[in-house]
N, C-alpha and C positions, 0 to 999 in steps of 0.2 A: 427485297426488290418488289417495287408495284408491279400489279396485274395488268400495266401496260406496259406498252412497246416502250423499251429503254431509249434515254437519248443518246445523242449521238456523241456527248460525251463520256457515255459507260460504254460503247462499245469498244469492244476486247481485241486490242490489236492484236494481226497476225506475232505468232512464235515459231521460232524456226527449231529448226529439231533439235539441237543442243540444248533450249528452253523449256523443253520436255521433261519431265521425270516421269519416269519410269511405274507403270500402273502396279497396283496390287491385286491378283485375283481375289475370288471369295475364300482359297484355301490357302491364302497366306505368300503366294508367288508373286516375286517381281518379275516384271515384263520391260523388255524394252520397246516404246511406242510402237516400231514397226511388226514387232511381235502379234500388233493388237487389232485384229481385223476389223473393227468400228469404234470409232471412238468422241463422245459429243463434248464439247466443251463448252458449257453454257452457251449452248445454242438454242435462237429465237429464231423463229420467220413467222412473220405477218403480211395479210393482205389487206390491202388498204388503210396500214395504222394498225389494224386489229391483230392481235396476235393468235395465230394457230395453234402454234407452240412455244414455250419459255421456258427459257431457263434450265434446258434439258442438261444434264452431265450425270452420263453413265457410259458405261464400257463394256465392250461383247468378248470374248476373250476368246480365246484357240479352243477347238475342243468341245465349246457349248453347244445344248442347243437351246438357245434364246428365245421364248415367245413371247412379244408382242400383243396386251390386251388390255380392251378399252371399247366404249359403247361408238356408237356410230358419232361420225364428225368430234372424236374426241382427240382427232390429229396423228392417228397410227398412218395412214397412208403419207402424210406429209414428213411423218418422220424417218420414211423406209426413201422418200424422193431425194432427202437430207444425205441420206446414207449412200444411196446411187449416184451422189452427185450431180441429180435433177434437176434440182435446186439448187441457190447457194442459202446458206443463212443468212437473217436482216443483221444478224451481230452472232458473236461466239463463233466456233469451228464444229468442225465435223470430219473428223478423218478416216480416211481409209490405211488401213498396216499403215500408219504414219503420215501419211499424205492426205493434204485439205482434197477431200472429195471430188470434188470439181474441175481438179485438176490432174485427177488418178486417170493413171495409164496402163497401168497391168491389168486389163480388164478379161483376161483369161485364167484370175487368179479369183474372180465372182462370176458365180451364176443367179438366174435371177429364172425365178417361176409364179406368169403372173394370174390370174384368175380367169382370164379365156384370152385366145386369140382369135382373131378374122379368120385365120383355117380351121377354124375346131368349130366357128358359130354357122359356117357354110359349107356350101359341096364344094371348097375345095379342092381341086383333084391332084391331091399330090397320096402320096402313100406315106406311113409311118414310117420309113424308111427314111423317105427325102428330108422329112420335118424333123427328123433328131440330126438328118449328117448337117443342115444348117447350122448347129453348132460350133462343127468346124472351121465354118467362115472365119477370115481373121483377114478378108482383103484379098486381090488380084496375086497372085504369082505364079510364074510361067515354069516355074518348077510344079505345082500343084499335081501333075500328073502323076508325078514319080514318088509322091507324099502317099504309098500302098498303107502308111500304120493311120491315117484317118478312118478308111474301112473297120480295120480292126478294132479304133478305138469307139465308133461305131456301136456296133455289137454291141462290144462289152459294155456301155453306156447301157442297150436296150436288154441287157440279158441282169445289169443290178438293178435298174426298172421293173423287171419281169413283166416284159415286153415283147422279148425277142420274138416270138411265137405269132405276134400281129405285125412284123415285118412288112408283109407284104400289102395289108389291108390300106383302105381308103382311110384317111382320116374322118371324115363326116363319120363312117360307120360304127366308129371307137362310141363307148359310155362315157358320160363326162368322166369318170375314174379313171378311165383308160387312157383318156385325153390328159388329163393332168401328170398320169404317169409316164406319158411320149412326151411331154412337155419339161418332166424333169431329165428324161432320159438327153433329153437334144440339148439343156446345159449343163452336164456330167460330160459330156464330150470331149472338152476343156480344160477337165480332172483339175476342176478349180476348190480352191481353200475353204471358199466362202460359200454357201448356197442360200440367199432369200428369198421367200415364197410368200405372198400374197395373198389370205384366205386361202389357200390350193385346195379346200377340200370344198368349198359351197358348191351346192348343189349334185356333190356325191351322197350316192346312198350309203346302207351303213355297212355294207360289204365291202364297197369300193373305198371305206374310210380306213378300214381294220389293214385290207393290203397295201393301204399308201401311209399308215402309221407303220408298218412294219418295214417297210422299205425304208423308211427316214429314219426311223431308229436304227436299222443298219448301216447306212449311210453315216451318221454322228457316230454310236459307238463301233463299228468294225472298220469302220474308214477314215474316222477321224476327220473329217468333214463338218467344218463348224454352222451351224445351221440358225437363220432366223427367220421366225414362221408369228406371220399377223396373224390372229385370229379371234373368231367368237367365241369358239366353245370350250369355254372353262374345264371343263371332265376333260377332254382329252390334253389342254395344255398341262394341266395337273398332274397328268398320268404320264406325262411323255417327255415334257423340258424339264432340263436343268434347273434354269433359270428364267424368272418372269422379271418382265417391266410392264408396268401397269402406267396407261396415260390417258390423262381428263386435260388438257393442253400444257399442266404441269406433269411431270411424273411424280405420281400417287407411290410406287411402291417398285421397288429393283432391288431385286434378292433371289437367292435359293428358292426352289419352289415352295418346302415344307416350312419357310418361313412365313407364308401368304396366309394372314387369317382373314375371320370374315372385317373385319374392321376396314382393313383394307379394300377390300369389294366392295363393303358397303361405300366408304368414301367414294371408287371407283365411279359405280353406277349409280349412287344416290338413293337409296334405298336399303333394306335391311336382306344382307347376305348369309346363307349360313356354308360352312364349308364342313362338307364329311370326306375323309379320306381314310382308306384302308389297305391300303400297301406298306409292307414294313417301316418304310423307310419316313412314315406320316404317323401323327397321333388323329385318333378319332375325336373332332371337336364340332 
């Protein structure tokens, strides 16, 4: 396929779910489509003719946690808008547990955590408290009063956070780490399947990086919480996901982590990469 936008005779008419087969993970499991919390099917989207992204097909599976990495305008944000059904695709699909994105409705089945909000960049005066129960929102109903397990679930949202303790406080007065951590807290609310996060860690220091890698790492392995997380920094994607996808507006490379050499990074970023890793489960190259 050229490195332009497909015509509009290659594009890939919709398939309805009996059309599907059934994905395989990386350790040999079949899935049935709705099993499969993202799923791209040679998906493009371009602006103005020009494409952002092409020809993407890959799949995020139960269970992972998925990093996302690629140098700036290499199409990671356009592909996370792909996945939220932000976007539609110029051609190809993009699903949600089975469903073309765009037209997903179980939206308390994704949480989404994005790199700052309008409360977190001013004196907002709301408290840590108010900005995770917004979580809860799901619409007007006149029953809502007598809904006491929202509270509850609440809490327990800011206490897997390790938040509870800032309850009461101002948001402006939170660390950006603190921020990012009430910001995951308020879509955990939801006790949703999915959780993607958007750089979540820029402009955290390295304290506040170690307590929000250890909470997402409990989140995906004790909760089973499948997780996809943009970002830059290679060490900690390395150290922390499952599985990477690597994207330059094609994807460069989608695999196990300990599969990622520098070959690949250098393709990535265009330049020459080396990769050391020293955790068992990596060879030192």
């Amino acid at each position: 396929m050229s490195a332009s936008e497909p015509s509009d005779s290659s594009v890939i008419a919709p398939k309805n779910e009996t059309e599907s087969q059934n994905i395989q993970t990386h350790s040999g499991i079949a899935l049935s489509p709705d099993q499969v919390p993202i799923r791209f099917e040679e998906a493009w989207f371009s602006y103005n003719s020009e494409p952002v992204v092409r020809d993407i097909n890959f799949s995020i599976t139960p269970g992972e946690f998925a990093a996302i990495l690629g140098p700036n305008g290499s199409g990671k944000t356009t592909l996370m808008k792909l996945a939220l059904g932000l976007i539609k695709p110029t051609s190809g699909r993009v699903l949600l547990f089975g469903e073309p994105a765009e037209h997903f409705k179980d939206w308390h089945r994704v949480g989404y955590v994005p790199q700052r909000t309008q409360a977190t960049e001013s004196r907002f005066p709301a408290s840590v408290r108010e900005i995770v129960n917004f979580g809860s929102y799901s619409g007007f109903s006149p029953l809502a009063f007598f809904k006491r397990d929202k509270s509850s679930r609440v809490d327990e949202a800011m206490e897997v956070a390790g938040i509870q303790h800032l309850a009461d406080r101002r948001v402006s007065d939170l660390s950006v780490g603190q921020q990012q951590r009430m910001l995951i807290a308020r879509s955990l609310v939801r006790r949703p399947d999915l959780l993607v996060m958007d750089e979540p860690v820029a402009g955290v220091d390295a304290a506040g990086e170690d307590q929000f890698h250890n909470m997402v790492r409990k989140l995906n392995r004790h909760l089973g919480i499948t997780i996809v997380m943009v970002s830059h920094d290679i060490g900690a994607v390395m150290r922390e996901a499952t599985t990477i996808a690597c994207i330059n507006r094609d994807i460069v490379f989608h695999g196990p982590v300990h599969q990622l050499d520098a070959q690949a990074l250098s393709s990535l970023y265009g330049f020459p990469v080396d990769v050391l890793m020293h955790d068992p489960e990596h060879t030192h190259r």
